[in-house]
C-alpha positions as CSV (number, residue, x, y, z in Angstrom):
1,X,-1.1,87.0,58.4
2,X,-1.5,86.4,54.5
3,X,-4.2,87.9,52.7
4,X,-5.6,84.3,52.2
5,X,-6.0,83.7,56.1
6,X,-8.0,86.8,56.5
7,X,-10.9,85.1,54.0
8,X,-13.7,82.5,54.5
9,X,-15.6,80.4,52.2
10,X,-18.7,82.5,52.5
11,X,-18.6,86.2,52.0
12,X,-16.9,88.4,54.1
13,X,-17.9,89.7,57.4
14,X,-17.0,93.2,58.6
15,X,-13.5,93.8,59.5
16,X,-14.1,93.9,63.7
17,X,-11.4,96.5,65.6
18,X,-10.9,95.1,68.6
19,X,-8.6,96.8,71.4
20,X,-6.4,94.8,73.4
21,X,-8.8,94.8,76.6
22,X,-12.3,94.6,75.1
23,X,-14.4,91.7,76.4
24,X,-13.8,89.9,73.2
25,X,-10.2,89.3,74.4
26,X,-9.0,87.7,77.5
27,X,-5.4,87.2,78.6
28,X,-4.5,88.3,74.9
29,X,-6.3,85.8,72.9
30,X,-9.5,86.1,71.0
31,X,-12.2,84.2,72.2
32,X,-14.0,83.4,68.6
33,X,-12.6,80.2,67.6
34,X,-12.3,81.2,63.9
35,X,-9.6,84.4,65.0
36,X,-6.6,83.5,65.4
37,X,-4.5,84.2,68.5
38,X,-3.5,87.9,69.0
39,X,-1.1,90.0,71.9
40,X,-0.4,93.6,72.3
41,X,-1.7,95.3,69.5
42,X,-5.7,96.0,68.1
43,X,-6.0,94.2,64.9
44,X,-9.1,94.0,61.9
45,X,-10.1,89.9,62.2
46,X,-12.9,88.3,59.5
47,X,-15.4,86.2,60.0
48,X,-17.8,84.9,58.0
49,X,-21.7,86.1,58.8
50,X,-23.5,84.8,61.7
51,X,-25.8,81.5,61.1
52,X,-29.6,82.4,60.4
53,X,-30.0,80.3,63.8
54,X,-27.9,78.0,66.5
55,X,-27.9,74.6,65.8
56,X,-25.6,72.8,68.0
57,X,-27.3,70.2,70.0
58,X,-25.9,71.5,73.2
59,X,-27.5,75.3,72.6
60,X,-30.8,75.2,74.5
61,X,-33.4,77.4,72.6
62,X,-34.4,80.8,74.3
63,X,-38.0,80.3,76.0
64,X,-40.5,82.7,74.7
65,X,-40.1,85.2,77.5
66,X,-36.3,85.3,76.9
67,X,-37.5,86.0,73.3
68,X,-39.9,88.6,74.3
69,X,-37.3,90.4,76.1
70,X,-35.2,91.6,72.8
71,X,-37.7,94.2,72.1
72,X,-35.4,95.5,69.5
73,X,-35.7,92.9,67.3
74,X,-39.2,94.3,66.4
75,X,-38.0,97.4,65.2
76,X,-38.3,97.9,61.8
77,X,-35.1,97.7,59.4
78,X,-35.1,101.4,58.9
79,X,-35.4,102.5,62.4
80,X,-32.4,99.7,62.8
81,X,-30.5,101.6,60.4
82,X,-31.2,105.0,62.3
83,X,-29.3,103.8,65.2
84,X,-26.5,102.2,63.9
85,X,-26.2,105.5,61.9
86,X,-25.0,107.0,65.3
87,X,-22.0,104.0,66.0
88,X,-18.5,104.1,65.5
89,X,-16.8,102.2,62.9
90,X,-15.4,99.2,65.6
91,X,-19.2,99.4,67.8
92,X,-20.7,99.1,63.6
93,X,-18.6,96.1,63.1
94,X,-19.3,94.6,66.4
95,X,-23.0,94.7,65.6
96,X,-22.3,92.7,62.4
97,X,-21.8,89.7,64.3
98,X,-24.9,89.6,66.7
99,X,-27.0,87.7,64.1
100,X,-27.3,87.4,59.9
101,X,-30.2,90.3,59.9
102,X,-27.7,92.6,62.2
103,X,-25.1,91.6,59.6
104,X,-26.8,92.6,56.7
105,X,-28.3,96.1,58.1
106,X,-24.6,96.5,59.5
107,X,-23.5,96.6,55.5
108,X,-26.0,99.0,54.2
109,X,-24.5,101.1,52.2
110,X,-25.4,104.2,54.0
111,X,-23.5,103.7,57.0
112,X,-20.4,103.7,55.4
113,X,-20.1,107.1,54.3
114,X,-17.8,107.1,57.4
115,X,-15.0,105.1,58.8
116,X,-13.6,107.0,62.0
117,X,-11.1,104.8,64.0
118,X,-8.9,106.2,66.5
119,X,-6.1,104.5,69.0
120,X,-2.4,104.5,69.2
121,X,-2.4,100.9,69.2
122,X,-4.6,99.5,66.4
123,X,-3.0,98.4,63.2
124,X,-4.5,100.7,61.1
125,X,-3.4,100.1,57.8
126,X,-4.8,96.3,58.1
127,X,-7.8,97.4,58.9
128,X,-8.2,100.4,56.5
129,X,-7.5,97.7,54.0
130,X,-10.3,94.6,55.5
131,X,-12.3,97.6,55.6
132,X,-12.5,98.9,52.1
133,X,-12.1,95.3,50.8
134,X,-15.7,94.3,52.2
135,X,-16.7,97.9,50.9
136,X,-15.7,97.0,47.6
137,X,-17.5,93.6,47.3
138,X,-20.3,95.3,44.7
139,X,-17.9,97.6,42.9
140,X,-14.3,95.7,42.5
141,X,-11.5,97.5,43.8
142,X,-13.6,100.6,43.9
143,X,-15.8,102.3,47.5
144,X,-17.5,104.2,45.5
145,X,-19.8,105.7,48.9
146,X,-17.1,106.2,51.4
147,X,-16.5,109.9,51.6
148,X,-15.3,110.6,55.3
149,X,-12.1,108.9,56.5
150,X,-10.8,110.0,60.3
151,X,-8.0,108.1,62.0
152,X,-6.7,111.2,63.8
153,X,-4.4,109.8,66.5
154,X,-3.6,106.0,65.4
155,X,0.4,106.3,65.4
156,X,0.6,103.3,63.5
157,X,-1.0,104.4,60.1
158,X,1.7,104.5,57.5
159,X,1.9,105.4,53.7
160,X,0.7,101.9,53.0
161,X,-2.4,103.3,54.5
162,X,-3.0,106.3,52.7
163,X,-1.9,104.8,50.0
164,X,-5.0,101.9,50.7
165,X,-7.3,105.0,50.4
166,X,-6.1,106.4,47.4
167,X,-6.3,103.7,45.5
168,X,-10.2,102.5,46.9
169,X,-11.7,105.3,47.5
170,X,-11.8,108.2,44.5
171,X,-15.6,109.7,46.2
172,X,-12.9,110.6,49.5
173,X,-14.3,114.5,50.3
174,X,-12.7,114.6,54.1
175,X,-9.3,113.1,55.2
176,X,-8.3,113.6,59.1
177,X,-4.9,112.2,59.7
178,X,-4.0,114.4,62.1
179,X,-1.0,113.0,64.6
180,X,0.0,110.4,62.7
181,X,3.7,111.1,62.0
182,X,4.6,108.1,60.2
183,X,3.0,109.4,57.2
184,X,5.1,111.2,54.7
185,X,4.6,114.1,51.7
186,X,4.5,110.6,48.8
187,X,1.3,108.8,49.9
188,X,-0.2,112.2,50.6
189,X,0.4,113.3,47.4
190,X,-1.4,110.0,45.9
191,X,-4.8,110.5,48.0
192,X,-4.6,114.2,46.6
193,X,-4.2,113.1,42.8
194,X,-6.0,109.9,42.9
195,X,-9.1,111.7,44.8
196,X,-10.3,115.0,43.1
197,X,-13.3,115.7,44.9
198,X,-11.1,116.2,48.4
199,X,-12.1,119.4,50.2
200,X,-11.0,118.9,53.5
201,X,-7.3,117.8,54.6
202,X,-6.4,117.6,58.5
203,X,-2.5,116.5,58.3
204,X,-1.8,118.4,61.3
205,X,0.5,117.0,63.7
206,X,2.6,114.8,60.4
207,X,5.9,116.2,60.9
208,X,7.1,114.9,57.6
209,X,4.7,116.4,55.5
210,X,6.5,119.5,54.0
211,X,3.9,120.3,50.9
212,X,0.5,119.7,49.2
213,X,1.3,118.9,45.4
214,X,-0.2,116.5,43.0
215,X,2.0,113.7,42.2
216,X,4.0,113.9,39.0
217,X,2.7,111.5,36.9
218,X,-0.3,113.2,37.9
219,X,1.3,116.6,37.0
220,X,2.0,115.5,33.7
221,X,-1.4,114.6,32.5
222,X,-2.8,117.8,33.5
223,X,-2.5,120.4,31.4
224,X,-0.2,123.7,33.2
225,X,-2.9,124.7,35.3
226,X,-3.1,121.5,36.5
227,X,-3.2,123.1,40.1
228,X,-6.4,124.0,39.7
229,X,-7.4,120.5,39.9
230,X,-7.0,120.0,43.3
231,X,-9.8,121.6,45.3
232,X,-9.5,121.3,48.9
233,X,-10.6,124.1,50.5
234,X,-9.8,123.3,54.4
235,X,-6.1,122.6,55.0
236,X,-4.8,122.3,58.5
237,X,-0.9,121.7,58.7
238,X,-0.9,122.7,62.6
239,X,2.5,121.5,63.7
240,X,3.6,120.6,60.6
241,X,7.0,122.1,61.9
242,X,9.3,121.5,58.8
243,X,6.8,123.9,56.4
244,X,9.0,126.4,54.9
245,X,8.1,129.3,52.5
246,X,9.1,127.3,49.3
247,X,6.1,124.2,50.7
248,X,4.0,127.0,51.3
249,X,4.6,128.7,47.5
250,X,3.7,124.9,46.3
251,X,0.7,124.4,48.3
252,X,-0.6,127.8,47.4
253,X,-0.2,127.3,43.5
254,X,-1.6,123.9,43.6
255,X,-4.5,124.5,46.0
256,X,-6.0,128.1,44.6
257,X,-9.6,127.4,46.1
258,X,-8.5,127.4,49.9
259,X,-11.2,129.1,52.4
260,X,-9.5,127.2,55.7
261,X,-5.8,127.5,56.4
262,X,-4.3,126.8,59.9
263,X,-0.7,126.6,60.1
264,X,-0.6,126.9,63.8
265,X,3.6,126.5,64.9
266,X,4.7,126.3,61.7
267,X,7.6,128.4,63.0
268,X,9.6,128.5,59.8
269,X,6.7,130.4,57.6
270,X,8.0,134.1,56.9
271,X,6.5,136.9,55.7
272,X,7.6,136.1,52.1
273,X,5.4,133.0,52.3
274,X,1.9,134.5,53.1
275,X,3.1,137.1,49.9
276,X,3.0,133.8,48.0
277,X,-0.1,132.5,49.4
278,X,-2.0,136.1,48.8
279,X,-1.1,135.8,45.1
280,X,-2.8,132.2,44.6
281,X,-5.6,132.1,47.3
282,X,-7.6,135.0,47.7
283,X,-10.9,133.3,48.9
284,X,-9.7,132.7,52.1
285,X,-12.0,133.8,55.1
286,X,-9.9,131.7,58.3
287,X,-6.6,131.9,58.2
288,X,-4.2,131.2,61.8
289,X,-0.6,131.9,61.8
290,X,-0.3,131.1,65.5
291,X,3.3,130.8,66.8
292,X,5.0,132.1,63.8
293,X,7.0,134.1,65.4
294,X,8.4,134.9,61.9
295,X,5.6,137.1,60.9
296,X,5.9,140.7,61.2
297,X,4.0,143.5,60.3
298,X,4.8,143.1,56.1
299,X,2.9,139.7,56.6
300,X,0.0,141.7,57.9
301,X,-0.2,143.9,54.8
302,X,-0.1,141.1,52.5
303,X,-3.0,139.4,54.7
304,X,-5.1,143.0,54.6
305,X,-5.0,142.2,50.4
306,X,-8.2,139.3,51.5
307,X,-10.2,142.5,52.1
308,X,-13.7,141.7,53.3
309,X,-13.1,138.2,52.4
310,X,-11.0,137.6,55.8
311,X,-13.6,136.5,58.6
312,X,-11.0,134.7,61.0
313,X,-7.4,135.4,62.2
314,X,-5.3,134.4,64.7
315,X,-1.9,136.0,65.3
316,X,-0.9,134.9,68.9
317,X,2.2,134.8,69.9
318,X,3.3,136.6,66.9
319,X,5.8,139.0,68.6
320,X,7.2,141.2,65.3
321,X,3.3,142.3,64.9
322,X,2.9,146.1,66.6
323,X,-0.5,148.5,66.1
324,X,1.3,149.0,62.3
325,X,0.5,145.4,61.4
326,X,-3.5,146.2,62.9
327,X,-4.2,148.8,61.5
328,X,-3.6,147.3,57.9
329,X,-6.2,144.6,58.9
330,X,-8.7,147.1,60.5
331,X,-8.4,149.1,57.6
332,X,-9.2,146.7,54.7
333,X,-10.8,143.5,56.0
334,X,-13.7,145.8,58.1
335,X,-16.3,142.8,58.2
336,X,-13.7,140.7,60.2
337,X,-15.4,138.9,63.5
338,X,-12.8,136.8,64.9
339,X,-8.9,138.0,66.0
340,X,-6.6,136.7,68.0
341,X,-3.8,138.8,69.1
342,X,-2.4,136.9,72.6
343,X,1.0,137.6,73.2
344,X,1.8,140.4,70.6
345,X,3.0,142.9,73.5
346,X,3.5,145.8,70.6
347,X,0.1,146.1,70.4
348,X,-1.4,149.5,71.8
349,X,-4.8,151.7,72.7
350,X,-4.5,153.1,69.4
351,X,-4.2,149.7,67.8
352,X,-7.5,148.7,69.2
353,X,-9.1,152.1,68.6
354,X,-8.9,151.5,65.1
355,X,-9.6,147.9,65.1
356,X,-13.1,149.0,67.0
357,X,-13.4,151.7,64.6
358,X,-13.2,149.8,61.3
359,X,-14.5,146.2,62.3
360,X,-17.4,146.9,64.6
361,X,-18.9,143.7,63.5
362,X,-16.2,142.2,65.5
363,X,-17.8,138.8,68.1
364,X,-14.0,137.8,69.5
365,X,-11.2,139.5,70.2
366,X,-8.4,138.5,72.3
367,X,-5.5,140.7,73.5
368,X,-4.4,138.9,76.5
369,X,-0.9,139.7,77.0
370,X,-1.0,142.5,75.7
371,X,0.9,144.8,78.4
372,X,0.0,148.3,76.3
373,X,-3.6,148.0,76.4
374,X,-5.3,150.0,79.0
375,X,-9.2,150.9,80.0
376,X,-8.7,153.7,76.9
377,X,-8.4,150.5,74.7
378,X,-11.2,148.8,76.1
379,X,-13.5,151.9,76.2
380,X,-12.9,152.4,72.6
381,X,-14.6,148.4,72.2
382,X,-17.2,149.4,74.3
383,X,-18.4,152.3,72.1
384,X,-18.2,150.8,69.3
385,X,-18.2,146.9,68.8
386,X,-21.5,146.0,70.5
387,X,-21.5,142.7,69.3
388,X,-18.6,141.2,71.2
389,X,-19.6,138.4,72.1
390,X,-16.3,136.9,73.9
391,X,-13.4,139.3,75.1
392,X,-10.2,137.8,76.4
393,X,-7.9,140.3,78.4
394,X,-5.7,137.5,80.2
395,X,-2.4,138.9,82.2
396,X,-3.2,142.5,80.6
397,X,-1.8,144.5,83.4
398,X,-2.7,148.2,82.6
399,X,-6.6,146.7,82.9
400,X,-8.7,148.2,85.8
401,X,-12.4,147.5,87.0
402,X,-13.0,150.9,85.2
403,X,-13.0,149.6,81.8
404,X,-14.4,146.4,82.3
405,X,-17.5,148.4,83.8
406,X,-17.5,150.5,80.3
407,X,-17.9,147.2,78.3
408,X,-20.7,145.3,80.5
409,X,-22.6,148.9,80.6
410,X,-22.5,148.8,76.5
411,X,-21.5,145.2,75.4
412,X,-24.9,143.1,76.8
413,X,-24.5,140.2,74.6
414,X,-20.9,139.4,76.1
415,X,-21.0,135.5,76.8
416,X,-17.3,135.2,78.2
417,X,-14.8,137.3,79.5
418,X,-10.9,136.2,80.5
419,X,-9.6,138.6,83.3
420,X,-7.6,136.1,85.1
421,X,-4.1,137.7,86.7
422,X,-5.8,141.0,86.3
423,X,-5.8,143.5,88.7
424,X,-9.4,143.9,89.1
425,X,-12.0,144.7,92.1
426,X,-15.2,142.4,93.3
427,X,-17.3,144.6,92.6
428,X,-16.3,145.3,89.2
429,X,-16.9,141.6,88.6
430,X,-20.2,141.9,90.3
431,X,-21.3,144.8,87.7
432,X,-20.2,142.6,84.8
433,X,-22.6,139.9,86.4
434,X,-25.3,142.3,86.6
435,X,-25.4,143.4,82.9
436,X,-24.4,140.8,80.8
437,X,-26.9,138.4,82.3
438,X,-25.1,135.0,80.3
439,X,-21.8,136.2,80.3
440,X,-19.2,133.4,82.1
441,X,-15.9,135.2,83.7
442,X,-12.9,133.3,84.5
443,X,-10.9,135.1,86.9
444,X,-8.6,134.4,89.8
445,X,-10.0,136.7,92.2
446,X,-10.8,134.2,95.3
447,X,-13.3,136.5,96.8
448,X,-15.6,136.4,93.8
449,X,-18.1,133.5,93.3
């Protein structure tokens, strides 16, 4: 369809996403006569607002107690506004066309701080762009109070998208385009130059995104340091499987001021690519390296440079990492609350006697899979991390009743424990019960309820 057919005479109504199988489709075709027929795919339609009042000789007028029935009509326009607050962007549209007061409350300003459409089968970038069109009636060519865009999971979003967004919406603070693969390192570039207050970045899942840069026509009218300029502080690439060390260099350089990095199965990251991030980004308190099976020990000591900064880390599955690699994080980032160590079977007792020893603030810790740690290990938590809060030991096989015992009779505030394909007795389950009053096991021991 050509921009023209998508207008009316009046001014624009909201762009309405429709799915394929919503009531205002049947056998494939709209059923408003000004839409034009439509198979197979969710599309963003236009129409104009909805007449102050029916006036077609055939429409019967409601009878008073039909009129007293829409008790919603006497709420007041801010109490209106309240609850459409709480609608998604298609539900928000669909409002628009109930009558012209709906349609006007529908377009308050407020509510479109947000536009969060999901669905592998709407045409995203049409409606991104009938969207921010109607957004920019008041301010031509410019969305000046949209701040939150989330399409995580529509497959058909494409640079023409992003590139949409960058162009219309320069306030953008959150971007969430996470599973949508068609999307490449150009257009993500653009929303990242042409929107400078961006702080958080969700690209995980985009297999062609390899970097985080600013664009360089951008580049060039910054001065050197022109990666300061770009201050998003959350960045998740998980799955982002072509990420090498040289993409990671880049996106350290350019984005200094990141607290939030997941790169979850980015299985080509080494340990000379968290040197590179250590150098540029030392606020960072969360940090998961998941699946990088890369990552030894050296990546650990480059990590333990965060210090006390570091809050969050998640190793699992990272099977180079031994007690050598833990006890560079025990010993310098001490106020660290969350680790995830599943699956790194070089880790020992004496690995987790220094972790307890050196972070005793820790709330998390999982060591499932971990075949080396025994009750000693766990008796070492139990003396001295009295704030754990939630204690995986999934598939540990040196684990016993004994030392789960240890940590119910010291750890009270424990909320979840994992002990399933452990080797562990009722009635050391029974005891946990008993102590930690709110503590939820999952086990696979059938003669426990």
């Amino acid at each position: 369809d050509s921009d023209l057919s998508m207008r009316t005479l009046s001014t624009p109504s909201p762009a309405l996403i429709f799915p394929p199988n919503s009531p205002g489709f049947q056998n494939g075709r709209s059923s408003s006569t000004s839409s034009s027929s439509v198979t197979g795919e969710t599309v963003a339609m236009v129409h104009s607002p909805p007449p102050t009042r029916l006036t077609h000789p055939l429409i019967r007028l409601a009878s008073k107690h039909q009129k007293e029935q829409a008790n919603i009509d006497r709420l007041p326009d801010h109490s209106m506004i309240q609850i459409f607050s709480f609608l998604p962007t298609n539900q928000l549209c669909r409002c628009a066309r109930v009558c012209r007061r709906w349609y006007n409350l529908a377009w308050d300003p407020r509510l479109w701080r947000t536009i969060r459409l999901t669905g592998e089968t709407i045409n995203v970038d049409r409606a991104l762009k009938v969207l921010t069109r109607r957004l920019c009636q008041d301010t031509p060519n410019v969305c000046l109070m949209l701040e939150t865009v989330i399409v995580s999971g529509c497959r058909r979003l494409t640079d023409r998208g992003l590139y949409i967004i960058a162009q219309c919406c320069p306030e953008l603070r959150r971007l969430e385009v996470s599973g949508c693969y068609n999307i490449s390192n150009e257009a993500v570039f653009d929303v990242v130059s042409l929107c400078p207050n961006l702080e958080h970045l969700d690209v995980s899942g985009c297999s062609k995104v390899t970097c985080i840069s600013l664009t360089r026509e951008a580049s060039i009218k910054l001065s050197p340091l022109h990666g300061k300029q770009i201050s998003i502080r959350y960045l998740d690439m998980t799955d982002c499987f072509v990420l090498e060390d040289e993409g990671l260099h880049t996106i350290a350089a350019h984005c200094t001021q990141l607290t939030h990095l997941y790169l979850r199965r980015c299985v080509r990251i080494t340990d000379e690519g968290l040197r590179y991030l250590m150098i540029y980004c030392t606020s960072i308190k969360e940090l998961s390296l998941s699946d990088c099976r890369f990552v030894s020990d050296f990546g650990m000591r480059e990590i333990a440079k965060l210090e006390s900064r570091l809050r969050y880390l998640s190793i699992a599955h990272c099977g180079r990492i031994t007690d050598v690699g833990i006890r560079y994080i025990a010993k310098y980032c001490s106020k660290l609350r969350y680790l995830n160590a599943r699956g790194c079977e070089g880790i020992t007792d004496h690995g987790v006697e220094y972790l307890a020893k050196n972070c005793t603030k820790l709330k998390s810790l999982d060591i499932g899979k971990c075949p080396l740690v025994s009750d000693a290990g766990l008796e070492f938590l139990a003396l001295n991390c009295f704030n754990l809060k939630r204690l995986s030991l999934k598939s540990c096989e040196s684990i016993s009743g004994q030392g789960l015992q240890i940590v119910a009779a010291n750890c009270f505030d424990l909320q979840m424990l994992n002990v399933q394909d452990c080797d562990v007795s009722v009635d050391a389950l029974r005891f946990v019960k008993r102590h930690c009053k709110r503590c939820i096991i999952e086990h696979t021991n059938p003669a426990f309820f």
